[in-house]
C-alpha positions in Angstrom: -40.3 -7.0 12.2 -39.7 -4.0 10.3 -39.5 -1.6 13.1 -36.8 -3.9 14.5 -34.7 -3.5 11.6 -35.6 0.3 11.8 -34.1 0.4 15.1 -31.0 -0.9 14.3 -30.5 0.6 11.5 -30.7 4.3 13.4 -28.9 2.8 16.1 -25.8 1.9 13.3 -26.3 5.4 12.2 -25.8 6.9 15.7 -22.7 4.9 16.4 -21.1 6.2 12.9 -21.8 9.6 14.0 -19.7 8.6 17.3 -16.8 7.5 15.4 -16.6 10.1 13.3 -16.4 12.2 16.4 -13.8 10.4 17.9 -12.1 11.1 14.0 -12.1 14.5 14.0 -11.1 15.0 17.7 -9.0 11.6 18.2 -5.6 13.0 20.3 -3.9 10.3 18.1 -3.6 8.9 14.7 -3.8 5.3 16.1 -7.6 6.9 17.7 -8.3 7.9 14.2 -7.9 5.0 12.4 -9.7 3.2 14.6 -12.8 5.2 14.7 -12.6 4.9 10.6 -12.3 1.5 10.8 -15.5 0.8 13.2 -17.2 3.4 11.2 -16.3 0.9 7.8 -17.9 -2.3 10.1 -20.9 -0.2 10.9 -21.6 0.4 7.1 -21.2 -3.1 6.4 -23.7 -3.8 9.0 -26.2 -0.8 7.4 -25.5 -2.5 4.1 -26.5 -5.8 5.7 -29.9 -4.1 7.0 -30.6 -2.4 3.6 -30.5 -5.9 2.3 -32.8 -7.9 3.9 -35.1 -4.7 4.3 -35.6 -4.0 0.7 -34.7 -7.6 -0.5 -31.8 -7.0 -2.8 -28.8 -9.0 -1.9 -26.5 -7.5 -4.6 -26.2 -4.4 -1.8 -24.1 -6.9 0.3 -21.5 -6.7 -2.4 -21.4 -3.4 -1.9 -20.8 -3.9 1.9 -17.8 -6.6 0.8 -16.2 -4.3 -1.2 -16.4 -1.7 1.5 -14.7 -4.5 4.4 -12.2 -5.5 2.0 -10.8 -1.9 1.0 -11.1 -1.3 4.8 -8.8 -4.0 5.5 -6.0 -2.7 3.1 -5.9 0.7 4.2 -6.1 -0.5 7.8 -2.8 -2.6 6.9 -1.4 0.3 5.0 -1.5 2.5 8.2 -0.1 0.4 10.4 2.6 -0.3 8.1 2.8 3.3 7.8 2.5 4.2 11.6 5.7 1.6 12.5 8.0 4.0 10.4 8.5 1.0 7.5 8.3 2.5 3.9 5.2 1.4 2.4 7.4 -1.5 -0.7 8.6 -3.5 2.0 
């Protein structure tokens, strides 16, 4: 079972190192932000992993923290992107 959990948890690392590619050579900023935002899911899920490898649930907090701080900037940029200022 562990080398299951192994697997994926390379496999997660792999991906993040495809979006960060597509972050640094992303034609658009709407290519960027989406590559930062699957690289924030694809924590979360290495997070999850760490977890139930080692045991200790308090890392999934960590992982919450990281989804929800995600999901502001994510709404921050798009704000940002349709040419509203940022206090409406």
């Amino acid at each position: 079972m562990s080398t299951a959990y192994n697997i994926f948890l390379y496999l997660l690392i792999a991906m993040c190192f495809m979006c960060l590619y597509r972050v640094i050579k992303g034609p658009t900023i709407a290519d960027r932000m989406v590559g930062i935002d699957i690289m924030g899911i694809l924590v979360v899920g290495i997070t999850a992993i760490i977890a139930v490898k080692t045991g200790q649930m308090f890392v999934l907090d960590i992982g919450i923290a990281w989804i929800i701080l995600s999901f502001i900037a994510t709404l921050t940029l798009a704000k940002y992107l349709g040419r509203n200022k940022l206090n409406e």
